[in-house]
C-alpha positions as CSV (number, residue, x, y, z in Angstrom):
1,X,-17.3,21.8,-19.2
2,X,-16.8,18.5,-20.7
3,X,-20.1,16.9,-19.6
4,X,-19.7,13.5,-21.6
5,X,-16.3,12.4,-21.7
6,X,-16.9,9.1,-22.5
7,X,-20.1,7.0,-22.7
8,X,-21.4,3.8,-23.1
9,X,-24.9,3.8,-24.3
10,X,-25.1,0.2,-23.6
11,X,-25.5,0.9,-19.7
12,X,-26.1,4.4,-19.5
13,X,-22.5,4.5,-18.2
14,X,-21.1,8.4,-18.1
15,X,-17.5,9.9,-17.4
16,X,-17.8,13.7,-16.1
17,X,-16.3,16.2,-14.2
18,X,-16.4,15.6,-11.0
19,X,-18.9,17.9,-8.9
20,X,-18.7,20.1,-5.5
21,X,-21.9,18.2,-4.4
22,X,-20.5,14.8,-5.0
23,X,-17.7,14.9,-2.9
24,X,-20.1,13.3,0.5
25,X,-20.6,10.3,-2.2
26,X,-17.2,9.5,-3.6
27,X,-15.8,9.6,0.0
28,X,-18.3,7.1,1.0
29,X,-17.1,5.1,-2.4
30,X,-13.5,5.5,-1.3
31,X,-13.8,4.3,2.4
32,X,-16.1,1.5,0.9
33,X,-13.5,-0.1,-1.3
34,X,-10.5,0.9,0.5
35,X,-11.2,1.0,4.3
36,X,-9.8,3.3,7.1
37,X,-6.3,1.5,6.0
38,X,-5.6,3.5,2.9
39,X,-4.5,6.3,5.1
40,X,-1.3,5.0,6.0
41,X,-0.3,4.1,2.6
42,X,2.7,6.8,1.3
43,X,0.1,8.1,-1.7
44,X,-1.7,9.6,1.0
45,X,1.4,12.1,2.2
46,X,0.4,13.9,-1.4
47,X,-3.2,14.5,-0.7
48,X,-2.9,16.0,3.1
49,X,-3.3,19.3,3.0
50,X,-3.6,19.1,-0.5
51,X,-7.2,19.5,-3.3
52,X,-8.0,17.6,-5.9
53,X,-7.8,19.6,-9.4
54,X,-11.0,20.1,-9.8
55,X,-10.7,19.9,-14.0
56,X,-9.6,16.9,-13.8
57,X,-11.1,15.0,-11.0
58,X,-13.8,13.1,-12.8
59,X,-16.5,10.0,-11.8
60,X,-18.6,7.7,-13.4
61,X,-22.4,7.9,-13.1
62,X,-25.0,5.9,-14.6
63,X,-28.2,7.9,-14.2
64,X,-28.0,9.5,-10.7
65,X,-25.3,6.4,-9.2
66,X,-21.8,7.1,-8.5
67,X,-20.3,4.3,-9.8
68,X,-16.9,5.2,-9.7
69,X,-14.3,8.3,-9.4
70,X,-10.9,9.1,-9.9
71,X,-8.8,12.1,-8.7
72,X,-5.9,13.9,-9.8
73,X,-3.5,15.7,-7.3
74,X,-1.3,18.6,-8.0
75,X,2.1,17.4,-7.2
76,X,5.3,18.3,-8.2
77,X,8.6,16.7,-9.0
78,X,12.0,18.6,-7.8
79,X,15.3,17.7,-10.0
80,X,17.7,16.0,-7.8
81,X,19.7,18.8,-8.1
82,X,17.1,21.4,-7.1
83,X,16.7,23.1,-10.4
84,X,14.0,21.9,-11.8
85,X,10.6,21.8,-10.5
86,X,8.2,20.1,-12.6
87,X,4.3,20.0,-11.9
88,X,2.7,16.9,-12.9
89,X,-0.4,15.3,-11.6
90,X,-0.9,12.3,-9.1
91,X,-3.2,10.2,-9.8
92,X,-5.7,8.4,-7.5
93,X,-7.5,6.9,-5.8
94,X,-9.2,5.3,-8.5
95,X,-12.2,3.5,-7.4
96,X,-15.0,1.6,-8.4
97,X,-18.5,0.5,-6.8
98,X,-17.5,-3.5,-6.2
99,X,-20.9,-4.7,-7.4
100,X,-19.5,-3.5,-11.0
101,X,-15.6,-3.9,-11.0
102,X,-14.4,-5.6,-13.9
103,X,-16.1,-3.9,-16.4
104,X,-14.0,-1.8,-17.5
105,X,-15.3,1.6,-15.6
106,X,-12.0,1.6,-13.7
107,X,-10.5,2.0,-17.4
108,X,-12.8,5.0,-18.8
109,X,-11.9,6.9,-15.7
110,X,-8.2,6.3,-16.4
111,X,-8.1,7.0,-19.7
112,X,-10.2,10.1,-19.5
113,X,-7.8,11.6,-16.9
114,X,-4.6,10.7,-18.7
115,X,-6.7,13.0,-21.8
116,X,-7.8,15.9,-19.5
117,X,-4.5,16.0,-17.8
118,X,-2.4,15.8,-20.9
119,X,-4.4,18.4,-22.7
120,X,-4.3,20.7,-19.8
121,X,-0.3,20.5,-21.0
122,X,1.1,18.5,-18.1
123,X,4.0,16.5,-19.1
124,X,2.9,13.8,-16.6
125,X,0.7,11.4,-14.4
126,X,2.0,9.8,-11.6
127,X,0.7,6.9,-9.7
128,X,1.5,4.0,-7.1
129,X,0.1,0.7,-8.5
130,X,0.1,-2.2,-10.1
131,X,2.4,-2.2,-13.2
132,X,0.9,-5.4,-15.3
133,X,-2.3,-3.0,-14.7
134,X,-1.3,0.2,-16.1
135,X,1.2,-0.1,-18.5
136,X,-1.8,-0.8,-21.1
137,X,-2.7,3.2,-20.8
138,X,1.2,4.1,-21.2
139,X,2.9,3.8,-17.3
140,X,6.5,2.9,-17.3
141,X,8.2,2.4,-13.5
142,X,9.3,6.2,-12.5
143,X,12.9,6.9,-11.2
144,X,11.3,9.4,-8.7
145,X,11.1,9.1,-4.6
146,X,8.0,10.0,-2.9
147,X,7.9,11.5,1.0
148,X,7.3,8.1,2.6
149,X,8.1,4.3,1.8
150,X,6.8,3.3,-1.7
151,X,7.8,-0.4,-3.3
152,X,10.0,1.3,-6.5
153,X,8.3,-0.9,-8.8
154,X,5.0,0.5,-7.7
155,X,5.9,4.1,-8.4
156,X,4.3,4.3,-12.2
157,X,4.5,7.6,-14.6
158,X,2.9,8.1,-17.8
159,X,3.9,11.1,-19.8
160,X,2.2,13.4,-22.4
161,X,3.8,13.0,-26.0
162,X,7.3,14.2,-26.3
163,X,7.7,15.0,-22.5
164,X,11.4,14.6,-21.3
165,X,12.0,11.9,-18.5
166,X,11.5,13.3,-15.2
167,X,13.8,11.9,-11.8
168,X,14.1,13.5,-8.5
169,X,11.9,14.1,-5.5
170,X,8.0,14.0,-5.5
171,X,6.1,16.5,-3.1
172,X,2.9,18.8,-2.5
173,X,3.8,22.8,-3.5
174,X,3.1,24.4,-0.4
């Protein structure tokens, strides 16, 4: 297990796996920063009925604090003409305690999941957000549809060194 992904000795700041007995903590972190609202939001169509992977699903502790998490989703993408089914990850939610955003723990966690996901060998990350935001770790707008009303702009992908560009129809494998 990758116990120290990244760390910042400065704060005592450290990216891990995510653990079984966390999961009461980051969904207490979640509802903090994003309210019952987040439910109705398309991204959420991927996780119902869906788990986190639990490789890559990592948070950010300092000492025994949750101070952030981000999850990745199995997702996968279907060629518009049905013959290609691609899996890729979808990232999110990322979140971080409010008391600390902006300093960069939002980043670690991103940056550490594009790594675990890529060298897992997944040709991509997806994610709905802000563009200006992520294009710094390698998102480009996707040309893929997810089940639900998503601003096109918003739909981001990044994708793993020498990974072809991926269009068609995003969904959970059942």
């Amino acid at each position: 297990m990758d116990a120290y992904l990244y760390s910042d000795t400065t704060n005592a700041l450290v990216v891990m796996p995510e653990a079984a007995h966390q999961e009461s903590a980051i969904n207490n972190l979640i509802y903090k920063v994003f309210g019952p609202g987040r439910y109705v939001k398309t991204a959420e169509r991927l996780r119902e009925g869906n788990h986190p992977c639990p490789d890559l699903s990592l948070v950010a502790m300092k000492g025994e604090t949750l101070m952030g998490s981000v999850r990745l989703w199995p997702v996968v993408v279907k060629s518009d003409d049905g013959d290609t089914v691609t899996e890729v990850a979808f990232l999110g939610p990322i979140t971080v305690d409010p008391a600390v955003q902006g300093g960069g723990i939002g980043s670690q966690l991103v940056e550490a999941a594009l790594d675990k996901a890529f060298a897992k060998g997944l040709s991509a990350v997806l994610l709905v957000g802000d563009f200006d935001y992520f294009k710094r770790f390698g998102f480009e707008r996707a040309q893929v549809s997810l089940p639900g009303p998503a601003d096109p702009k918003r739909i981001l992908i990044a994708y793993a060194q020498g990974a072809a560009p991926l269009t068609g129809k995003v969904s959970v494998r059942r």
